[in-house]
C-alpha positions as CSV (number, residue, x, y, z in Angstrom):
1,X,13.9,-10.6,26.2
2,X,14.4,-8.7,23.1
3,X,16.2,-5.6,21.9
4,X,15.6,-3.8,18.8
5,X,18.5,-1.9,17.5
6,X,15.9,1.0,16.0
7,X,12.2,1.5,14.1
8,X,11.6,2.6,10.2
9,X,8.6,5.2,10.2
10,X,6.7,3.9,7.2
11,X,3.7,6.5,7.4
12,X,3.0,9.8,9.9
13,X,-0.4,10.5,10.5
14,X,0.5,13.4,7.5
15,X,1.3,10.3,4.5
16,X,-1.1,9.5,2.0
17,X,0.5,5.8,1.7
18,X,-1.0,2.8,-0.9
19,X,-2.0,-0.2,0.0
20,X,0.6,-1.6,-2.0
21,X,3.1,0.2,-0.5
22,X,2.2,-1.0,2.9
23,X,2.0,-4.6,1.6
24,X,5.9,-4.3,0.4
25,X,6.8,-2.8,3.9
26,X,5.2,-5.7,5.4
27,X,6.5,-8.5,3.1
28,X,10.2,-7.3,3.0
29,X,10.0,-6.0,7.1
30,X,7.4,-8.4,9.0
31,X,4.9,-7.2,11.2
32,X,4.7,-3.5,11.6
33,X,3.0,-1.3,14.1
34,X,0.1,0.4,13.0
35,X,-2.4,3.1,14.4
36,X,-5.8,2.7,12.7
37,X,-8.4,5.4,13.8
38,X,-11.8,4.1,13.4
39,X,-14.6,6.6,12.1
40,X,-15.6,8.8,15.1
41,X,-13.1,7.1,17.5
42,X,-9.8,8.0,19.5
43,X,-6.7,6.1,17.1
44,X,-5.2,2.7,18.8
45,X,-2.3,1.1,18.1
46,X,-2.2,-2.6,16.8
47,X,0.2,-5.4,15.1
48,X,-0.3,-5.7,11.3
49,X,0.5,-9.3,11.1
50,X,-0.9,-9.9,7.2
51,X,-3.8,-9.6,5.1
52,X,-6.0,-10.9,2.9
53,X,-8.0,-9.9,-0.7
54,X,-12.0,-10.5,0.0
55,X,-13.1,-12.7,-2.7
56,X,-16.3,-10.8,-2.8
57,X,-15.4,-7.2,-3.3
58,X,-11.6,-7.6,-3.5
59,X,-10.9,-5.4,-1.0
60,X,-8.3,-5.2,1.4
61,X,-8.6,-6.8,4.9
62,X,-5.9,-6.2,7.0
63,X,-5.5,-9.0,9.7
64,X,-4.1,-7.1,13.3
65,X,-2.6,-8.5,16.4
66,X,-4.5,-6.5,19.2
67,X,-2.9,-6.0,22.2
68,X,-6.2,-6.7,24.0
69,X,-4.9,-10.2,24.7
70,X,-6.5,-13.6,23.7
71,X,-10.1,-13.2,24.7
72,X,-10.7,-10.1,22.0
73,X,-11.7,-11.1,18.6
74,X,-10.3,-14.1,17.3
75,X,-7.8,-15.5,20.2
76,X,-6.9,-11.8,19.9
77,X,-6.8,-10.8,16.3
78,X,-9.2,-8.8,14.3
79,X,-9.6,-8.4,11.0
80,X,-10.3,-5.0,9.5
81,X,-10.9,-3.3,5.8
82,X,-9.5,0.2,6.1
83,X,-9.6,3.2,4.2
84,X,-6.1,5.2,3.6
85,X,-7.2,7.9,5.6
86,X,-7.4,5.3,8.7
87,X,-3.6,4.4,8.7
88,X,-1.5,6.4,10.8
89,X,1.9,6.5,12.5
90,X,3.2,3.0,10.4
91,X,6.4,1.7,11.8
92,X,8.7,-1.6,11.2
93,X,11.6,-2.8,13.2
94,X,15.0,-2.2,11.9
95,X,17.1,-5.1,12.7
96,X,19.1,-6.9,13.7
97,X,16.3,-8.0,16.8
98,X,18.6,-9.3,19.5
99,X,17.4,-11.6,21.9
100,X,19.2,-13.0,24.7
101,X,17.8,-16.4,24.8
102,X,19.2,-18.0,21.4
103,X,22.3,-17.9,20.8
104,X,22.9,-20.2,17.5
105,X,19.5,-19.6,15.6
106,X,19.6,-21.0,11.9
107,X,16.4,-19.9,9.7
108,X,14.5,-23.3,8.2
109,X,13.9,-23.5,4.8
110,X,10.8,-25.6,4.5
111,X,8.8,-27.1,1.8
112,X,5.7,-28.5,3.7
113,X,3.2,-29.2,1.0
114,X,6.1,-30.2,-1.7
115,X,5.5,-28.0,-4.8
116,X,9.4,-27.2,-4.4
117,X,8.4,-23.7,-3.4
118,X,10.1,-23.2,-0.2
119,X,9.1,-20.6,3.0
120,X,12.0,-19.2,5.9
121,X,10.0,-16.2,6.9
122,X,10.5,-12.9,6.8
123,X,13.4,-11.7,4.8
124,X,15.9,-12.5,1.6
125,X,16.2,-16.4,1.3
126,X,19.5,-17.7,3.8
127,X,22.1,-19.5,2.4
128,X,20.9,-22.4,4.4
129,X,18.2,-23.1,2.0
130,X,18.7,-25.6,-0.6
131,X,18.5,-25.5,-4.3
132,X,15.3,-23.8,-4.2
133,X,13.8,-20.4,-6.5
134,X,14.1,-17.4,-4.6
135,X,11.0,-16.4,-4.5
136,X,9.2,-17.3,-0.7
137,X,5.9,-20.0,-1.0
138,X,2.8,-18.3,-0.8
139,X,0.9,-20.9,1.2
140,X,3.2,-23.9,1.9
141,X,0.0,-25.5,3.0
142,X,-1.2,-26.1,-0.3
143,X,0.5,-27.1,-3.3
144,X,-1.2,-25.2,-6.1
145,X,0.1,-22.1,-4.5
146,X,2.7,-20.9,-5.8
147,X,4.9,-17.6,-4.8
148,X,3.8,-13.9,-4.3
149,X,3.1,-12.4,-7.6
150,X,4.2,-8.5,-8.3
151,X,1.3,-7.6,-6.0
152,X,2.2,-9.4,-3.3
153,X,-0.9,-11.8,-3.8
154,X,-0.4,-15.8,-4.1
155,X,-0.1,-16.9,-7.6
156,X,-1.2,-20.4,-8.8
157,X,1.5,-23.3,-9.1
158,X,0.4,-24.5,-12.3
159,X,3.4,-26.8,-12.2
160,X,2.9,-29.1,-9.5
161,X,2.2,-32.5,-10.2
162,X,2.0,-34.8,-6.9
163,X,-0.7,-36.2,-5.2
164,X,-2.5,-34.4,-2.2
């Protein structure tokens, strides 16, 4: 069971927010609710979990944690490009996030592909971490990927020099 202490309105169904500015929200909050109304359809509220840049037409898809359960979409996420009049009613949870079943919980600092770019999750880097840059791996599935660039997109690890 968890409690959360209170929520950070990100957008109303008034804002006119960016792209960008949802990506920081998301990057330096984690997952936020998110009401998307589709052309010609009532709105529905969803998880935004991430998102991607299409290769093709570098657009924005927004990758959403329905509530549908499992059997919808893609074992129950869906993956949407969005225009900026389709967000409404953003929110984040404000922390701390309580639970009752963990009582010593230490954040992992892992480097899983060994480009020395490390990931913890959501969040400033813990002190747990060791000697390590600050900025959080990109894709610590794959060495050439570096950290977030200004844009919050994964920048190339020119640096790395191990063997895959």
């Amino acid at each position: 069971m968890f409690h959360i202490q209170n929520k950070i309105q990100i957008a109303d169904n008034n804002n006119d927010i960016s792209a960008d500015s949802i990506k920081r929200s998301l990057f330096d909050l984690g997952p936020l609710t998110f009401q998307i109304t589709p052309s010609g359809e009532r709105g529905h509220c969803l998880v935004l979990s991430g998102y991607y840049i299409d290769p093709v037409d570098s657009v924005n898809v927004w990758i959403f944690k329905n509530s549908y359960g499992k059997d919808y979409g893609e074992d129950g996420f869906m993956y949407r490009k969005l225009e900026s009049s389709q967000y409404h009613y953003i929110f984040a949870a404000e922390g701390p996030v309580i639970t009752q079943d963990a009582n010593n919980y230490n954040v992992e600092c892992l480097d899983i592909d060994g480009d020395g770019y490390y990931n913890w999750g959501i969040g400033p880097k813990p002190d747990t971490c060791p000697e390590c840059p600050d900025l959080p791996d990109c894709n610590d599935n794959d060495p050439y990927v570096g950290p977030y660039d200004s844009c919050f997109n994964c920048s190339c690890n020119y640096s790395f020099q191990g063997v895959l």
